[in-house]
CHARMM-style PDB file with segment names, atoms N, HN, CA, C and O in Angstrom:
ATOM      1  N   UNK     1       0.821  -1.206   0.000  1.00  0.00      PROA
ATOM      2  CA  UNK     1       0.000   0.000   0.000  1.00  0.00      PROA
ATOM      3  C   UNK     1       0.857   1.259   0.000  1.00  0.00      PROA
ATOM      4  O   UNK     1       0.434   2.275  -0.551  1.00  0.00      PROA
ATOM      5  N   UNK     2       2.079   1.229   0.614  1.00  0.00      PROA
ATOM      6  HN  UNK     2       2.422   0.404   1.061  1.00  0.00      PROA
ATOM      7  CA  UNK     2       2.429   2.651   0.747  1.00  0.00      PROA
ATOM      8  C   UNK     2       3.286   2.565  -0.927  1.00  0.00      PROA
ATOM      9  O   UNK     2       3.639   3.721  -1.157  1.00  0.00      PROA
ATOM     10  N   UNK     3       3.650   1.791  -1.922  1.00  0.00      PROA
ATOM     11  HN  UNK     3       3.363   0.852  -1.735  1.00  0.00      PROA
ATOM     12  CA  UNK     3       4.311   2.763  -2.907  1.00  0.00      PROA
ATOM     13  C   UNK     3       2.896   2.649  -4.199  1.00  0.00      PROA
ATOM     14  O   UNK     3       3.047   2.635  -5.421  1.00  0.00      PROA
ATOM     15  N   UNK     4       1.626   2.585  -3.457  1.00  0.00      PROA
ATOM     16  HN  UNK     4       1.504   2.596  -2.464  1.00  0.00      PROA
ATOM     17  CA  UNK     4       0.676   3.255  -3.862  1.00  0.00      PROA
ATOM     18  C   UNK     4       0.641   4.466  -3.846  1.00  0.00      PROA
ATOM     19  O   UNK     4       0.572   5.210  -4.825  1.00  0.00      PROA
ATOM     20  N   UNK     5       0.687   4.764  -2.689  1.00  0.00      PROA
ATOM     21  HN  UNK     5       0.743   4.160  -1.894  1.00  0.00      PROA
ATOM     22  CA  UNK     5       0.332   6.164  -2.083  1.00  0.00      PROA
ATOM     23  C   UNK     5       1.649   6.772  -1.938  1.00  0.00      PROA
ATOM     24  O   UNK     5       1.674   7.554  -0.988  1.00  0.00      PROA
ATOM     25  N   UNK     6       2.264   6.714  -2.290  1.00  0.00      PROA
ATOM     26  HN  UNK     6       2.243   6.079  -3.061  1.00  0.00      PROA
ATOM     27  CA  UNK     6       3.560   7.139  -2.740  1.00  0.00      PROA
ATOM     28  C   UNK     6       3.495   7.683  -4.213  1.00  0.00      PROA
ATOM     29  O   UNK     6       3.757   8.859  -4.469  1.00  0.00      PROA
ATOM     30  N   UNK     7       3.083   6.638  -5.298  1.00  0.00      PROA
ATOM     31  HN  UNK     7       2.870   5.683  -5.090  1.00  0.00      PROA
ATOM     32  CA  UNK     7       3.008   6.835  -6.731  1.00  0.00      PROA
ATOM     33  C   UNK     7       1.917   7.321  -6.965  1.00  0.00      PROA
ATOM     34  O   UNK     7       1.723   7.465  -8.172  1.00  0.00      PROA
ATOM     35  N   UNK     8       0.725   7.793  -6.021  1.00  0.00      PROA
ATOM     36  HN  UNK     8       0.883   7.676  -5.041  1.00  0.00      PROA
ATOM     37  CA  UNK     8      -0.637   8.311  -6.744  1.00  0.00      PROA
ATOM     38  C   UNK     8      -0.333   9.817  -6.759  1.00  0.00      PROA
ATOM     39  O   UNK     8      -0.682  10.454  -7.753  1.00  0.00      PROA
ATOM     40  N   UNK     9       0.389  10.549  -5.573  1.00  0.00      PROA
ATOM     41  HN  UNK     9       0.672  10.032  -4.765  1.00  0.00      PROA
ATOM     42  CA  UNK     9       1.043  12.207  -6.175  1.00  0.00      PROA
ATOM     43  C   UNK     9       1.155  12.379  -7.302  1.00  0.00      PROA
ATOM     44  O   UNK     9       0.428  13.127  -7.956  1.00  0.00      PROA
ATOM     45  N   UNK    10       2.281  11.581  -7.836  1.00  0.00      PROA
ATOM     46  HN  UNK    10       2.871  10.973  -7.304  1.00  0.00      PROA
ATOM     47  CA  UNK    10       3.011  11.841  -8.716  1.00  0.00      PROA
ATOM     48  C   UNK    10       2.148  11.565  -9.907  1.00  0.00      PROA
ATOM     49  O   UNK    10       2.144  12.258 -10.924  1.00  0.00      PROA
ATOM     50  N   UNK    11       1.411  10.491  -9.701  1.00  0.00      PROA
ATOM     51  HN  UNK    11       1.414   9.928  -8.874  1.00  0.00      PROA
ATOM     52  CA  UNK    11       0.545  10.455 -11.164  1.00  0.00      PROA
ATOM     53  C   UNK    11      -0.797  11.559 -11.486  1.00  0.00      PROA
ATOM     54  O   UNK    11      -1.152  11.963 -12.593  1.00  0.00      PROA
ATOM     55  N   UNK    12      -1.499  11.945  -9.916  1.00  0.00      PROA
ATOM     56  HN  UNK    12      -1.211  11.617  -9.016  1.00  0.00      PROA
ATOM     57  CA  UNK    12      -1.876  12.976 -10.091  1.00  0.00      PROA
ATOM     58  C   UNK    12      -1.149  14.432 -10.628  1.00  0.00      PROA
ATOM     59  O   UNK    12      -1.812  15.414 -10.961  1.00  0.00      PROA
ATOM     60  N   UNK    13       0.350  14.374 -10.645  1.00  0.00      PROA
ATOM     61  HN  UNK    13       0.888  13.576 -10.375  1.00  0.00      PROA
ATOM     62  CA  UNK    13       0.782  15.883 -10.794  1.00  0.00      PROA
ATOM     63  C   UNK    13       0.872  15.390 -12.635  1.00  0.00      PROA
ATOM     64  O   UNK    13       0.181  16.083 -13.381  1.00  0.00      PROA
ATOM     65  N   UNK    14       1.475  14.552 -13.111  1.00  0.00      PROA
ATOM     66  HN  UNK    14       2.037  13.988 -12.505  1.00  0.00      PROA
ATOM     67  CA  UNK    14       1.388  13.979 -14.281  1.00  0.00      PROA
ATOM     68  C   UNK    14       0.317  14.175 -15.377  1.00  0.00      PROA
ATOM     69  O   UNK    14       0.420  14.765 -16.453  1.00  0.00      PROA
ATOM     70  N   UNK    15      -1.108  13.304 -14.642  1.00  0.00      PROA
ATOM     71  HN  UNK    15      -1.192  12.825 -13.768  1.00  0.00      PROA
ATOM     72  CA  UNK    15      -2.003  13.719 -15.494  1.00  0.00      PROA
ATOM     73  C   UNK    15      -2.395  15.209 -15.647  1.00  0.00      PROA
ATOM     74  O   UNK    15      -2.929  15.644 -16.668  1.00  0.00      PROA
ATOM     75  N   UNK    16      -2.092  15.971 -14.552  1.00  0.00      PROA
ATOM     76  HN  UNK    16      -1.659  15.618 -13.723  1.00  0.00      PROA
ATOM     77  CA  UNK    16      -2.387  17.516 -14.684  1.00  0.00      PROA
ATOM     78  C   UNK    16      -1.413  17.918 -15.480  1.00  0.00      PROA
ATOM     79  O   UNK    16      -1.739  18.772 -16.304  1.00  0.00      PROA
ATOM     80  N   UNK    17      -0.712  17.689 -15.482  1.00  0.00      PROA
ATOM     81  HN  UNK    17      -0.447  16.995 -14.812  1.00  0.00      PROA
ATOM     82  CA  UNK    17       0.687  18.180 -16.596  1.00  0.00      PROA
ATOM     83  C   UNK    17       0.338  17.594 -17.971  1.00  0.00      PROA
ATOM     84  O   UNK    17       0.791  18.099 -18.998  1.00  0.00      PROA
ATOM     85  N   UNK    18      -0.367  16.663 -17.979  1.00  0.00      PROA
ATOM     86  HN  UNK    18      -0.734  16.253 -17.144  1.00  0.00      PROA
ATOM     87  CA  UNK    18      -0.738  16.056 -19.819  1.00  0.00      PROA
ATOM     88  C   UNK    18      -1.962  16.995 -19.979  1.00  0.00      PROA
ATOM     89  O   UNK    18      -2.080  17.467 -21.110  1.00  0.00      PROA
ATOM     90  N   UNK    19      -2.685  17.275 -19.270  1.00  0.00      PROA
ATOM     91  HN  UNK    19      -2.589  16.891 -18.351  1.00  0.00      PROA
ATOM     92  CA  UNK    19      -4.012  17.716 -19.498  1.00  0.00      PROA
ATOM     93  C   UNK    19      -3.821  19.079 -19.778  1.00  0.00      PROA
ATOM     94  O   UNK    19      -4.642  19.442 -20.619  1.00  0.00      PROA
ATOM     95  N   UNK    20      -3.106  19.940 -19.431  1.00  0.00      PROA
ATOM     96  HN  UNK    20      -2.439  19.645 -18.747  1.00  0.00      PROA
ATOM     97  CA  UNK    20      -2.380  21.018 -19.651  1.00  0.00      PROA
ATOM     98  C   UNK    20      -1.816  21.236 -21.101  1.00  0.00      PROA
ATOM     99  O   UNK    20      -2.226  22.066 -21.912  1.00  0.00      PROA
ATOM    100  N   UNK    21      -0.759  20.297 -21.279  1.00  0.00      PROA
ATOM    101  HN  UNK    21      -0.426  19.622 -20.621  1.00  0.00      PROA
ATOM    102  CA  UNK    21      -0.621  20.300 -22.426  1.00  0.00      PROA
ATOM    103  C   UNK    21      -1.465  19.670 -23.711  1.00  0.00      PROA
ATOM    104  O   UNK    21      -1.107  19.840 -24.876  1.00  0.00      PROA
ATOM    105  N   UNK    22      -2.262  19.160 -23.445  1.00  0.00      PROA
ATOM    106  HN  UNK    22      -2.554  19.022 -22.498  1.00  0.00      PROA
ATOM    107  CA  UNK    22      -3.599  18.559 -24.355  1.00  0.00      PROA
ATOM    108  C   UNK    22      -4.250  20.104 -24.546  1.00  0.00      PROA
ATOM    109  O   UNK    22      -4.296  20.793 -25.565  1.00  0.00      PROA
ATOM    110  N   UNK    23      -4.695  20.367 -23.290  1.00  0.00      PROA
ATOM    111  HN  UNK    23      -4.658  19.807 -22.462  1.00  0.00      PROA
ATOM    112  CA  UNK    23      -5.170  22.185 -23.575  1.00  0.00      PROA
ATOM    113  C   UNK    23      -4.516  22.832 -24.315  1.00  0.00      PROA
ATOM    114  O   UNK    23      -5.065  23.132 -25.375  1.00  0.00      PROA
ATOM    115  N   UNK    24      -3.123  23.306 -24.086  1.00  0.00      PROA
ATOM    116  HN  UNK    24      -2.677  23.062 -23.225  1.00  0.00      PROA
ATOM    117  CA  UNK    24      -2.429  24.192 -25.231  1.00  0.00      PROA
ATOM    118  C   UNK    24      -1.925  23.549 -26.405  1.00  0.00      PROA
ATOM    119  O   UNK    24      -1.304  24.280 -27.176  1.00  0.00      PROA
ATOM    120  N   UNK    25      -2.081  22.077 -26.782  1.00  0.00      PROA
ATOM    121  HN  UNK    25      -2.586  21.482 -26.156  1.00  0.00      PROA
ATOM    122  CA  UNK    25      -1.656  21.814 -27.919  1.00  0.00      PROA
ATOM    123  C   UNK    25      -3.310  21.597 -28.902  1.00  0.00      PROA
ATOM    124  O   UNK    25      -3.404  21.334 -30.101  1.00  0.00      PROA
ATOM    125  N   UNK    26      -4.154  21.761 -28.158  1.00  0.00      PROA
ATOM    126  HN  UNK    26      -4.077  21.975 -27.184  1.00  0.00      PROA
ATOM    127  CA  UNK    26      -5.789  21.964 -29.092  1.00  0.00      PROA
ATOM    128  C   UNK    26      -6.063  23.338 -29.344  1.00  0.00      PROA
ATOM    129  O   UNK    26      -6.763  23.761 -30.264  1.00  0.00      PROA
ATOM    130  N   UNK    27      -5.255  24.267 -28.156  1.00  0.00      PROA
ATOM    131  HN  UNK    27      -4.686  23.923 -27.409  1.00  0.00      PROA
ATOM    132  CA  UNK    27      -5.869  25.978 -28.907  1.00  0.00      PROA
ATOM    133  C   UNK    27      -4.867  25.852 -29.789  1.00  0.00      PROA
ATOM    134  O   UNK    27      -5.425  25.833 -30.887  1.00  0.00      PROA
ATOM    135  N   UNK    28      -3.257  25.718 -30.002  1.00  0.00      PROA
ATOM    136  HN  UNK    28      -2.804  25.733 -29.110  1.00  0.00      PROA
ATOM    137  CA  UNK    28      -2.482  25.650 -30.995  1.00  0.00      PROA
ATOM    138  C   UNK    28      -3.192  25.642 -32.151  1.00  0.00      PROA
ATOM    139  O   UNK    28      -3.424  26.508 -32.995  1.00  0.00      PROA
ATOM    140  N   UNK    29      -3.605  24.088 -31.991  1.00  0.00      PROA
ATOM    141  HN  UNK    29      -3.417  23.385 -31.306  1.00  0.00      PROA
ATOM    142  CA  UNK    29      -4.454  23.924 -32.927  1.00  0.00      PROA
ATOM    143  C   UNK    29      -4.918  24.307 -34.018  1.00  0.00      PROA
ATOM    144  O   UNK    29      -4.670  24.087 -35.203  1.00  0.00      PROA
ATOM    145  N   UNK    30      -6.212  25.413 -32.986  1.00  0.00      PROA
ATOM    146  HN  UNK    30      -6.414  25.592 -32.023  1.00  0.00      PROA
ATOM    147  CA  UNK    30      -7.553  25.726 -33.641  1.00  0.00      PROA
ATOM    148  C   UNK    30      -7.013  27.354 -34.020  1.00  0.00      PROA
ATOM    149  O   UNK    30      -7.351  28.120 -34.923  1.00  0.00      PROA
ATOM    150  N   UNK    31      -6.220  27.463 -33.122  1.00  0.00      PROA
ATOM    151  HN  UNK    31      -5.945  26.841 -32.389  1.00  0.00      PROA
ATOM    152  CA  UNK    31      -5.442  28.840 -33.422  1.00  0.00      PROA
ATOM    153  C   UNK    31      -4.783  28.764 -35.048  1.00  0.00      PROA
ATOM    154  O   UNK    31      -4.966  29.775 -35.727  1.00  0.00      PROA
ATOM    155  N   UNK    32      -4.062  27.659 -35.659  1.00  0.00      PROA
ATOM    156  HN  UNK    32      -3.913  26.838 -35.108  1.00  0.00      PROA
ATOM    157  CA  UNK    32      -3.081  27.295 -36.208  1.00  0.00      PROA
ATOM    158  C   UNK    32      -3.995  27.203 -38.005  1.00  0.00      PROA
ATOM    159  O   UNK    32      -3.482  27.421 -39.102  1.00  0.00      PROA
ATOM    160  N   UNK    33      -5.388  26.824 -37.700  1.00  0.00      PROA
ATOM    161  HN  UNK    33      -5.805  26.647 -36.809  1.00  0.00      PROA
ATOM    162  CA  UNK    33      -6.505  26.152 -38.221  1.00  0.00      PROA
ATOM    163  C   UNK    33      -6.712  28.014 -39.012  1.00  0.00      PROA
ATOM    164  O   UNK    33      -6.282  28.563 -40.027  1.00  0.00      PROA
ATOM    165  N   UNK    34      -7.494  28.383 -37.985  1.00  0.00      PROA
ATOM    166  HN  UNK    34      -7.843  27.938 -37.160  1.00  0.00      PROA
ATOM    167  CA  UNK    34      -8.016  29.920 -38.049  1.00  0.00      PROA
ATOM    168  C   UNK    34      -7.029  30.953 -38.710  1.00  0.00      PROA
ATOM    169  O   UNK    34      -7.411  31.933 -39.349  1.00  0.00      PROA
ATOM    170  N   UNK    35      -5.784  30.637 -38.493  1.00  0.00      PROA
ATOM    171  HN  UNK    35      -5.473  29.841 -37.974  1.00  0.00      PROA
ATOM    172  CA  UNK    35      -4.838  31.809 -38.983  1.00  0.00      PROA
ATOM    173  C   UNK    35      -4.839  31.307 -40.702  1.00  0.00      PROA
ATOM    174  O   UNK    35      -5.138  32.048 -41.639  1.00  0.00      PROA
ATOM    175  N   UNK    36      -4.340  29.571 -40.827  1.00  0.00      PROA
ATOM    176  HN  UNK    36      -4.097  28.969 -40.066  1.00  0.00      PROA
ATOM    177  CA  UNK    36      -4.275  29.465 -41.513  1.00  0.00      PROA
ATOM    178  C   UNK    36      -5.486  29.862 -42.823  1.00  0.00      PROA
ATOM    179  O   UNK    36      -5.205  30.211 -43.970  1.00  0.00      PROA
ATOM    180  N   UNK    37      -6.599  29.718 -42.348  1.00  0.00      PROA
ATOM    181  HN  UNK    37      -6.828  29.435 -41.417  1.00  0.00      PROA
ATOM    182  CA  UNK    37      -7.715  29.800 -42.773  1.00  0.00      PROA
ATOM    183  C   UNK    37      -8.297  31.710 -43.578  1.00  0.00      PROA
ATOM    184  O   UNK    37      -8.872  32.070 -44.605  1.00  0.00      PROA
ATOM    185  N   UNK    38      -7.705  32.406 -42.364  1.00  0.00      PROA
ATOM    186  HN  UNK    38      -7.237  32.113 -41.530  1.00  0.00      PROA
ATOM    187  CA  UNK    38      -7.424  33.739 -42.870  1.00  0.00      PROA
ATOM    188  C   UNK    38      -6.605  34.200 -43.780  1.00  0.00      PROA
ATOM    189  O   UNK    38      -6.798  35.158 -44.528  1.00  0.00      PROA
ATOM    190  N   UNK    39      -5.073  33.055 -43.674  1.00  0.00      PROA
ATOM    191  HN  UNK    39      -4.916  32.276 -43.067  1.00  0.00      PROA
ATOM    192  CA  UNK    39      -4.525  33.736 -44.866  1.00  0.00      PROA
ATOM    193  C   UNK    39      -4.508  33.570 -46.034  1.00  0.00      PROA
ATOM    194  O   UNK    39      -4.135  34.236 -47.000  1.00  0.00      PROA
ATOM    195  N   UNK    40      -5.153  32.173 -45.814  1.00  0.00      PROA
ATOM    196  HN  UNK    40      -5.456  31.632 -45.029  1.00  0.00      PROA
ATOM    197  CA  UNK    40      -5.297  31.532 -47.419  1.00  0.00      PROA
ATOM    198  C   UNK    40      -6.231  32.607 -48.167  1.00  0.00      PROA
ATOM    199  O   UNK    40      -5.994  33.128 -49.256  1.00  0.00      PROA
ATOM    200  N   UNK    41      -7.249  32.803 -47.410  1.00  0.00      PROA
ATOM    201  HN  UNK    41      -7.442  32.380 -46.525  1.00  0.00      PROA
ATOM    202  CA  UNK    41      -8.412  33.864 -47.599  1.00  0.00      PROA
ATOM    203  C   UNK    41      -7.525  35.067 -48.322  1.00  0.00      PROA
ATOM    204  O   UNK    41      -7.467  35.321 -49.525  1.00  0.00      PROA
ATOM    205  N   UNK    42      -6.862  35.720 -47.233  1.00  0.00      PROA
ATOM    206  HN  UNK    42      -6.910  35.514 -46.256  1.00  0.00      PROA
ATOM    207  CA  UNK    42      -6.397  37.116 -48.390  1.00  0.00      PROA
ATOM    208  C   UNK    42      -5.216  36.485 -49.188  1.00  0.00      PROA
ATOM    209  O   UNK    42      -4.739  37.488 -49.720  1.00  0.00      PROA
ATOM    210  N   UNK    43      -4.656  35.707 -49.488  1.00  0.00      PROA
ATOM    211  HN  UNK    43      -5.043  34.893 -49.056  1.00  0.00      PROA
ATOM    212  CA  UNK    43      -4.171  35.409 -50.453  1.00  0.00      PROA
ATOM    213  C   UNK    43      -4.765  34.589 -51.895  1.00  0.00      PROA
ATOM    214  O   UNK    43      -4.231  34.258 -52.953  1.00  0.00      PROA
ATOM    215  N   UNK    44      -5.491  34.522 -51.598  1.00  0.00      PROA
ATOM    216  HN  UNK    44      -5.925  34.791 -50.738  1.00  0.00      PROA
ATOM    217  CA  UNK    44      -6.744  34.225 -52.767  1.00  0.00      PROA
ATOM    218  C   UNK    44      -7.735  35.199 -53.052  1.00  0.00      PROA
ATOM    219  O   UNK    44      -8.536  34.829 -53.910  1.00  0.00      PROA
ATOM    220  N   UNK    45      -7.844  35.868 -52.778  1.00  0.00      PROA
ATOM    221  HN  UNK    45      -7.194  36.168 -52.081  1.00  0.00      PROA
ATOM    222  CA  UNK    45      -8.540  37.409 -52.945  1.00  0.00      PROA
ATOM    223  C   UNK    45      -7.256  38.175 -52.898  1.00  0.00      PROA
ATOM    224  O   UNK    45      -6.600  38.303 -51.864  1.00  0.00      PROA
ATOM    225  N   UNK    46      -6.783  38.888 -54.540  1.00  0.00      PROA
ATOM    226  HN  UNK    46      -7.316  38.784 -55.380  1.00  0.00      PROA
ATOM    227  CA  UNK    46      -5.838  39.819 -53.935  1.00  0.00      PROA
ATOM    228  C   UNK    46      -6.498  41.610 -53.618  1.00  0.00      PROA
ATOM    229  O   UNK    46      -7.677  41.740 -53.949  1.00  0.00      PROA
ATOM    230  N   UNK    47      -6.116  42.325 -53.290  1.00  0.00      PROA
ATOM    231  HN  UNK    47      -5.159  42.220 -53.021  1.00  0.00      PROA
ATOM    232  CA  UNK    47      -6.863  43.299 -52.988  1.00  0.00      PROA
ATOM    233  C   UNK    47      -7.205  44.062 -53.892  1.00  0.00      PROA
ATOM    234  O   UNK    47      -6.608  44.012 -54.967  1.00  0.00      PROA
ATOM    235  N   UNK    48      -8.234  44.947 -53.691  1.00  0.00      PROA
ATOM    236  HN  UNK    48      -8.720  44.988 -52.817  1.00  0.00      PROA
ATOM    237  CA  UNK    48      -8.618  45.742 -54.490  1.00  0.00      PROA
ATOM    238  C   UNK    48      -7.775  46.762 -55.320  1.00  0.00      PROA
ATOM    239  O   UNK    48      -7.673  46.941 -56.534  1.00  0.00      PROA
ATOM    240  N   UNK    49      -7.221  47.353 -54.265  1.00  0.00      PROA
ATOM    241  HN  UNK    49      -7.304  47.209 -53.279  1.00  0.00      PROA
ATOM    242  CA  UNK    49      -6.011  48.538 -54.881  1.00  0.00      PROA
ATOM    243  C   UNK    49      -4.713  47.940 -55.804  1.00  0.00      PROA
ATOM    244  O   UNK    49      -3.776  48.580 -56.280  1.00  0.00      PROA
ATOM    245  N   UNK    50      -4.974  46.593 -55.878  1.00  0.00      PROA
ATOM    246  HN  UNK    50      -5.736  46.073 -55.491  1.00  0.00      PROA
ATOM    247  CA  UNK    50      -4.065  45.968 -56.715  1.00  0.00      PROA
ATOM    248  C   UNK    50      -4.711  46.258 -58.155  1.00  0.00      PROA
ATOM    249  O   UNK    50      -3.945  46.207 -59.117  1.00  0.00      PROA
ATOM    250  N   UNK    51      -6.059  46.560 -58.375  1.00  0.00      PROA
ATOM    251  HN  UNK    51      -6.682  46.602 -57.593  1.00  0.00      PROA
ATOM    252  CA  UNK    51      -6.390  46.971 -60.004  1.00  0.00      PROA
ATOM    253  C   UNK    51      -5.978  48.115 -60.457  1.00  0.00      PROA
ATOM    254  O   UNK    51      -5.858  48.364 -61.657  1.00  0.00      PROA
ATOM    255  N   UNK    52      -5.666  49.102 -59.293  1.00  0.00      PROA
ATOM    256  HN  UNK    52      -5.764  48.899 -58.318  1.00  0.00      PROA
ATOM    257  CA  UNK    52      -5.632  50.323 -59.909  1.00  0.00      PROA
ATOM    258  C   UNK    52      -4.171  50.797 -59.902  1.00  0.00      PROA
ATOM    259  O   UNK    52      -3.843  51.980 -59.991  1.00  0.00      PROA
ATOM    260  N   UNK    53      -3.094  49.478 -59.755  1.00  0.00      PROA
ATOM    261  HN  UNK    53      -3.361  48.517 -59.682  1.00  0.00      PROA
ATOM    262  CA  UNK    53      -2.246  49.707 -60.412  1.00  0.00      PROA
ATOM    263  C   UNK    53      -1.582  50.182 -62.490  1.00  0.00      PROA
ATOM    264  OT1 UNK    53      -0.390  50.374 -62.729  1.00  0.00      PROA
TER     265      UNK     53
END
């Protein structure tokens, strides 16, 4: 029993440390998703003031 309760800290500090990084590697993500998503956007539309060159 005790290198139970010895090893359950540590796996509690663990899973908080994966879950953490599960969090910032999904806004990455959606962050990563969205930017990309914007630039494709103005780079496929070029701008207007580009005609009146």
């Amino acid at each position: 029993m005790t290198t139970k309760n010895n090893l359950d800290p540590r796996i509690a500090k663990l899973e908080d440390q994966l879950e953490k990084r599960l969090r910032l590697a999904l806004l990455t993500l959606v962050l990563g998703i969205l930017i990309g998503f914007i630039f494709g956007a103005v780079i496929a539309m070029p701008p207007v003031w580009l005609g009146a060159l």
